[in-house]
TORLUM-874889 format. One record per residue: x, y, z of N, C-alpha, C in turn. Coordinates in pm, 1 decimal, decimal comma, always signed. Atoms other than C-alpha are relative to their C-alpha. Layout:
(node (X; Y; Z); (X; Y; Z); (X; Y; Z))
...
//
This chain:
(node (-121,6; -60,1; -51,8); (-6965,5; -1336,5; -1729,7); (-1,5; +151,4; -20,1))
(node (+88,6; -134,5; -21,4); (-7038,6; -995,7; -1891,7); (-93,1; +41,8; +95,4))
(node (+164,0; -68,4; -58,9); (-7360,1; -934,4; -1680,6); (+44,5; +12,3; +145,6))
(node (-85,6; -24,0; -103,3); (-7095,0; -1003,9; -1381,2); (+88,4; +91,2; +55,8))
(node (-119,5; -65,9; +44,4); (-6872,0; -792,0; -1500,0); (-45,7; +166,6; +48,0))
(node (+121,0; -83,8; +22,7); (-7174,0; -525,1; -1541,1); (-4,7; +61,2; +147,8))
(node (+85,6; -39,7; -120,7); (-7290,1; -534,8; -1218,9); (+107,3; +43,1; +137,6))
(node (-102,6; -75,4; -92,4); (-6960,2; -512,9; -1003,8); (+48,3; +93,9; -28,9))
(node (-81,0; -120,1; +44,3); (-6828,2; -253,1; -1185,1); (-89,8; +107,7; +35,9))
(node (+135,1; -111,9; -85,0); (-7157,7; -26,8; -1103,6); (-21,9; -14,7; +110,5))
(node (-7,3; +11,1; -79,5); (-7149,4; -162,7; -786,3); (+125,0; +81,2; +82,0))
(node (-117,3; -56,2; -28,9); (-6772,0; -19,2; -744,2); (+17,7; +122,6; -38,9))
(node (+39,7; -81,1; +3,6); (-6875,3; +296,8; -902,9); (-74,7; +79,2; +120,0))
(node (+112,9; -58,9; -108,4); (-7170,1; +375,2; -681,9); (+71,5; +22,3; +148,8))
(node (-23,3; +1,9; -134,7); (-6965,1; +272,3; -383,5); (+70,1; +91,6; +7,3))
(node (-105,0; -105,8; +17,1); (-6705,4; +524,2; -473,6); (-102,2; +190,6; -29,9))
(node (+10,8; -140,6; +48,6); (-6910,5; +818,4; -554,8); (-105,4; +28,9; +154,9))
(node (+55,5; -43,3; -94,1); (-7141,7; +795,1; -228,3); (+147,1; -9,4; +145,6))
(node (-91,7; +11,3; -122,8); (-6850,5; +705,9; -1,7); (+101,8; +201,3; -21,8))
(node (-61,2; -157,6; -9,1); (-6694,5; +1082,2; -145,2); (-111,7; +96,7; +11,0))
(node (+88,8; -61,4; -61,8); (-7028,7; +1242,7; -103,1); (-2,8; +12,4; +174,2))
(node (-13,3; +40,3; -141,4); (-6975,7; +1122,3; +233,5); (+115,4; +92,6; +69,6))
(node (-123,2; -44,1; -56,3); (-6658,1; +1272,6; +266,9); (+2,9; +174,0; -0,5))
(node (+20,3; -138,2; +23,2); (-6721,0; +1624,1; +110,7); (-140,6; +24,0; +120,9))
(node (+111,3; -9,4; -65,3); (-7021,9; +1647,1; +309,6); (+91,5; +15,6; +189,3))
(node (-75,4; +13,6; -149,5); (-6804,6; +1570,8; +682,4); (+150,1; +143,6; -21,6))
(node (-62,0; -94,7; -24,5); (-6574,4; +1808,1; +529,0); (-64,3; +159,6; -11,5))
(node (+148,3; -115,2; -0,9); (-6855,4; +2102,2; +478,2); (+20,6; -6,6; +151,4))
(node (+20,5; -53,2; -150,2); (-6920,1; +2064,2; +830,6); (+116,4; +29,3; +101,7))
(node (-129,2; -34,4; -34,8); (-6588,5; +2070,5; +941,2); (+37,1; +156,8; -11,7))
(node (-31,3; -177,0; +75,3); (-6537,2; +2423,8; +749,6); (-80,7; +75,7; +76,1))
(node (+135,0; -52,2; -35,6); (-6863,1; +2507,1; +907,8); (+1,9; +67,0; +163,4))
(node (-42,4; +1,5; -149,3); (-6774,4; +2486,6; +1292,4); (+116,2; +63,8; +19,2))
(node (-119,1; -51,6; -15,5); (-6422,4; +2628,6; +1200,1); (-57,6; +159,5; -27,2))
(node (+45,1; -118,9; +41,3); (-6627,8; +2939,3; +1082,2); (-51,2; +89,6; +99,1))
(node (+102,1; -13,7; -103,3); (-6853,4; +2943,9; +1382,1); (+94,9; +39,8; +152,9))
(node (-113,0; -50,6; -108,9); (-6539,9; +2956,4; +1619,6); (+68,1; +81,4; -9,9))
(node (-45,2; -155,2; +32,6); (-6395,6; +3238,5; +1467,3); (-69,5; +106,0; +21,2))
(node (+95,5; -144,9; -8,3); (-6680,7; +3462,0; +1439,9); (-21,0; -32,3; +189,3))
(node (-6,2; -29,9; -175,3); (-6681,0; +3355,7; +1844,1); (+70,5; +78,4; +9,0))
(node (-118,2; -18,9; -90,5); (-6388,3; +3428,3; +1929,3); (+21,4; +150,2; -49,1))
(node (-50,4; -130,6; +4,9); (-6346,0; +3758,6; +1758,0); (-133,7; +88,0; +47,3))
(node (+70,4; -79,7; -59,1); (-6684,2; +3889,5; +1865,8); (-16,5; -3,3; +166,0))
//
């Protein structure tokens, strides 16, 4: 039951720390394109 215990809980970890890699990462590029349309638009 421990070793159950073990393994979902690192399982629910992991899923949580790549699913916000995921997120910071979509928001990077987001910032990225908002940057890219500015320096358009004012040059």
């Amino acid at each position: 039951m421990k070793r159950l215990t073990k393994i979902l809980s690192l399982m629910l970890i992991s899923s949580a720390l790549l699913s916000g890699c995921n997120t910071a990462r979509g928001m990077g590029e987001d910032i990225q394109s908002l940057g890219h349309a500015i320096s358009h638009a004012v040059s």
